[in-house]
N, C-alpha and C positions, 0 to 999 in steps of 0.2 A: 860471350861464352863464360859461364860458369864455373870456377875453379875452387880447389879447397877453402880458400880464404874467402870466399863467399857464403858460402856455407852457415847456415844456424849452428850455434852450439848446440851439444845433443839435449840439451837441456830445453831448448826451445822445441824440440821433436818430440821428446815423450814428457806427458803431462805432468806426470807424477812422479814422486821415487821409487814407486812399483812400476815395472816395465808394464804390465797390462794385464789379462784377465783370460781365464779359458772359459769359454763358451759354448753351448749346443744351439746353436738357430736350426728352428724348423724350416721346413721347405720356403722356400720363394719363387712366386712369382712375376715376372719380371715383364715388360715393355719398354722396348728402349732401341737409341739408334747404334747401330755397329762401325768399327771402321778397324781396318786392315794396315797395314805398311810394312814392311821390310825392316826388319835391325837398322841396316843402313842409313833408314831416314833418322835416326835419333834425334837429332836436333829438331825435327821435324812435329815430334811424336807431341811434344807438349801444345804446340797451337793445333793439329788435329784435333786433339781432346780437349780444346778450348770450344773450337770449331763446332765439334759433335756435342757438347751441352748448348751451346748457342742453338743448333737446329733442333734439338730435343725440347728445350723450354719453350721454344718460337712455337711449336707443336704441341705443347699440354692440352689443349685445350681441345684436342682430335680425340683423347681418349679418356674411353669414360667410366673407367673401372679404380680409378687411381686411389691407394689408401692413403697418405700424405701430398698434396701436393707441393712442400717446403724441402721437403727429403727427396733428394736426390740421389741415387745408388751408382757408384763409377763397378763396372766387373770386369777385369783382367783373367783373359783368357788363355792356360795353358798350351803355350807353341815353342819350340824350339828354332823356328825356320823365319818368324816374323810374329810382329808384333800384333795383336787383339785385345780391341777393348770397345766395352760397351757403356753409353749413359742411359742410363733407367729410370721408372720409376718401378716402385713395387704396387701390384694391383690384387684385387682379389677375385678377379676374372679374366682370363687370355682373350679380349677381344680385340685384334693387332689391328691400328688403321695403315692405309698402303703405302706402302716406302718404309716402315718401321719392322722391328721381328720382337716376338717372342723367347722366352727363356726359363727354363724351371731348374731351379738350382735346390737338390735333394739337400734334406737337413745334413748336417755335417759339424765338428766339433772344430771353434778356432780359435787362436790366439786372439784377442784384441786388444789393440792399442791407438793409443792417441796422438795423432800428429797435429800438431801446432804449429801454423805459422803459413808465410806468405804460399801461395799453391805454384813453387816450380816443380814440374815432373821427378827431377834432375834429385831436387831435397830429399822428394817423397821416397823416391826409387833408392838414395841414400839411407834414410829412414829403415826405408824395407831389411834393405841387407844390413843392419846395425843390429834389428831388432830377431831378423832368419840365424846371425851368428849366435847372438842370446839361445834361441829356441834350439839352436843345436849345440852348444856349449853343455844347457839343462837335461837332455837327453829326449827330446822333442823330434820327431819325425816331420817334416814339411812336406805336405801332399800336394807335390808337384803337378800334377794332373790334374788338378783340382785350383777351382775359379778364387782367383784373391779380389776381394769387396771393398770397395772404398765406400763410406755410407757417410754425407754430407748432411748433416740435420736441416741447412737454412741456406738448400742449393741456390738461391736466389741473392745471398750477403756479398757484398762487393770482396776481394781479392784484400785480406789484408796479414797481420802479425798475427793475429788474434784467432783467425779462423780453424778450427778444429775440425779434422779427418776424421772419425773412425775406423779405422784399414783393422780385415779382419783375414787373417792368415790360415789358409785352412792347415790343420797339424792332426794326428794320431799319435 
């Protein structure tokens, strides 16, 4: 179990001495696999979402619309009752093969920033709220009902210190 003193210094989570960057991403199109659990499972949460990229990459090769095949798109689904999250790729055509779903995430304006370092859930979600007190500190509204993007440039790079997140937080 992971505790404070495990933890990156916040140094190792945001890349730069600028927290990050506001952005407009145009619509997306998305395929990808889903998975569901309960709060409860916390502990749980991080090997599903290891799991759900494991059957996602095992699968690239079912769909044939893909813009990147390196880039991998993690989407955290607004729920207050349990946890949703999907691994993607982004396509420029919705043609789903079976067991997989579809997703269009309308353009929308977000914070981005850069997380750095080993991929535990536990960091990232650390990361999150470090960077959600920033945006509400500045006078940032966090559009809760709205899908938070993990976008992996080189979803394929083994697990290390080095690897960077782009997590983009949707704000107004």
């Amino acid at each position: 179990m992971l505790n404070k003193s495990t933890l990156p210094p916040k140094e190792l989570q945001v890349r730069s001495n600028r927290i990050g960057n506001i952005v407009v991403k145009p619509k997306l199109l998305l395929i990808g696999i889903p998975f569901t659990a309960p709060h409860s499972l916390i502990h749980s949460i991080e090997a599903m979402v290891s799991i759900t990229w494991a059957k996602l990459l095992n699968r690239a090769a079912e769909m044939k619309h893909i813009l990147d095949a390196k880039r991998g798109i993690g989407v955290q689904l607004p729920s207050h009752d349990k946890y949703q999250y999907m691994a993607a790729y982004e396509v420029h055509e919705l043609s789903v093969p079976e067991g997989m779903v579809s997703m269009i995430i309308p353009s929308q304006s977000y914070f981005v920033f850069n997380y750095k370092g080993s991929f535990h859930r536990r960091w990232v979600q650390d990361s999150y709220q470090y960077v959600l007190d920033y945006l509400l500190q500045q006078g940032f509204s966090f559009e809760r009902d709205k899908a938070i993007l993990e976008i992996y440039e080189d979803i394929n790079a083994p697990d290390s210190m080095d690897r960077t997140i782009s997590i983009h937080l949707p704000i107004s």
